[in-house]
C-alpha positions in Angstrom: 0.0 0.0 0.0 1.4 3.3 -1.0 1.2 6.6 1.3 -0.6 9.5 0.0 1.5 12.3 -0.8 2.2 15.0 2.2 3.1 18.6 2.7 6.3 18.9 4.1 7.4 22.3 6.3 11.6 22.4 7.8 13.1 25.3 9.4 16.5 25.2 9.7 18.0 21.6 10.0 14.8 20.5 9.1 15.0 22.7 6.3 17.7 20.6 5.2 15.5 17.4 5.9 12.9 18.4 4.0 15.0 19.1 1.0 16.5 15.4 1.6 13.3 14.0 1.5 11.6 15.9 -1.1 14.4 15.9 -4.1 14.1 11.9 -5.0 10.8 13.2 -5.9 8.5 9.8 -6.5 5.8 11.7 -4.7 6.5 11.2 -1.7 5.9 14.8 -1.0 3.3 17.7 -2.8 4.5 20.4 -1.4 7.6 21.5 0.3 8.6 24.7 2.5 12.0 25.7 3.4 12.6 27.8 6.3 15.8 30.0 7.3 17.7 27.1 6.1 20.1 26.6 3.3 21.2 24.0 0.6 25.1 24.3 1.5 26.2 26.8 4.3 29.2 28.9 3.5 32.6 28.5 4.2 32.5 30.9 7.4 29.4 29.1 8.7 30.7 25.6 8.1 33.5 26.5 10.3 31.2 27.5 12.8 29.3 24.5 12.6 32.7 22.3 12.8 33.7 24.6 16.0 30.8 23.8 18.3 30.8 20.3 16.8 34.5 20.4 18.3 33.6 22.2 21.5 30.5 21.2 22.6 31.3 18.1 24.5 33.0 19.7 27.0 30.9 23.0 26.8 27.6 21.8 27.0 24.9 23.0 24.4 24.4 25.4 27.1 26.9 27.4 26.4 25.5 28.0 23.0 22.4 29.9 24.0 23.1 33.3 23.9 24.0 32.4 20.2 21.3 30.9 19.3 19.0 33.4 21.0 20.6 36.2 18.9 20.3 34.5 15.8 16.4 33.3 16.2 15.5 36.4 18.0 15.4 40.2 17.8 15.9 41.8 21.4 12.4 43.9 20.4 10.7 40.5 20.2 12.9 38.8 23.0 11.7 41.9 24.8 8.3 40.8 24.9 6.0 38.1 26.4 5.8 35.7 23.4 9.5 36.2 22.9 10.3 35.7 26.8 8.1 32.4 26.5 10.2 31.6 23.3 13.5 32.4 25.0 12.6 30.3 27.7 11.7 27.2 25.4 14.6 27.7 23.2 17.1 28.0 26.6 15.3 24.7 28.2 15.8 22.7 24.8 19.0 23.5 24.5 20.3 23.0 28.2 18.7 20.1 28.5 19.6 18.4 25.1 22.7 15.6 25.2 25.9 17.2 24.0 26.4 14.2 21.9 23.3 15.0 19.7 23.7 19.1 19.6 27.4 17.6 18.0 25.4 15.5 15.7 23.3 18.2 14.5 26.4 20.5 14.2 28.2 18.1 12.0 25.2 17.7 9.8 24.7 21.5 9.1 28.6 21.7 8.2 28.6 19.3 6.1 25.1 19.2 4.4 25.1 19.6 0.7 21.8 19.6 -1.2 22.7 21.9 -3.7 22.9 19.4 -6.6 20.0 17.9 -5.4 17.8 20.7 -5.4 16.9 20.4 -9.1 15.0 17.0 -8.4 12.1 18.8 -6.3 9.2 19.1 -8.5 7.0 20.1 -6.4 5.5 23.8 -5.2 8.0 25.2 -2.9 7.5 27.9 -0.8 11.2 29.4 0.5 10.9 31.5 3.7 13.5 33.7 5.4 13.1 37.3 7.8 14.4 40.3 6.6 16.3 40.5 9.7 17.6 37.1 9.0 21.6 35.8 8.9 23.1 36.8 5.0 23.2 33.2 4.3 19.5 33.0 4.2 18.9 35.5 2.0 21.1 34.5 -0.4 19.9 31.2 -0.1 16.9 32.2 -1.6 18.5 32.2 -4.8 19.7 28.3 -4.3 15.9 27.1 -4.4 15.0 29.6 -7.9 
């Protein structure tokens, strides 16, 4: 018995997971939306990625919060009750998740390379990214065209 089609939504590593499951095409998927994420971070983000991959074992993904919080977040929205509840969710995720799987995760968004594959997705896509957003998601905008 074959599964009917879905719609398929990733932000951010799961951005990169949809585009992974949607490119084989086969339709598996009807619709696909991508995020703030990217086919193929840049050089200067890769080594990011491949420094808290390096780090964060003896860290804690803890120690990454602040980061994070400034990427996700403006400080007007942090500044208000939907982004304090936000915050909070983001800061409780990440100090309670295992080091070994915020590595994981690290090592796949430094290495992940779905540019080639990109031309395989024939379905509607919908690409999404803030106009406050990281330079990389704006440019990868263009990827997905």
């Amino acid at each position: 018995m074959k599964a009917a089609p879905f719609r398929l939504l990733g932000v951010s590593l799961g951005g990169l997971v949809a585009q992974h499951i949607a490119a084989p095409g086969g339709g598996l998927v009807d619709w696909v939306g991508f995020i703030d994420t990217v086919a193929c971070y840049p050089d200067e983000l890769r080594r990011m990625w491949r420094d808290r991959s390096a780090a964060v074992l003896e860290a804690g993904p803890g120690h990454y919060v602040e980061a994070t919080l400034n990427t996700w977040f403006t400080d007007a929205f942090r500044g208000s009750l939907r982004g304090t509840i936000a915050a909070d969710h983001v800061r409780t995720s990440l100090t309670a998740m295992k080091p070994s799987a915020y590595r994981t995760a690290c090592q796949v968004l430094e290495q992940a390379h779905e540019t080639r594959r990109l031309s395989s997705i024939g379905v509607p896509t919908l690409v999404v990214y803030g106009e406050q957003d990281a330079v990389a998601f704006h440019d990868a905008v263009h990827t997905f065209e």
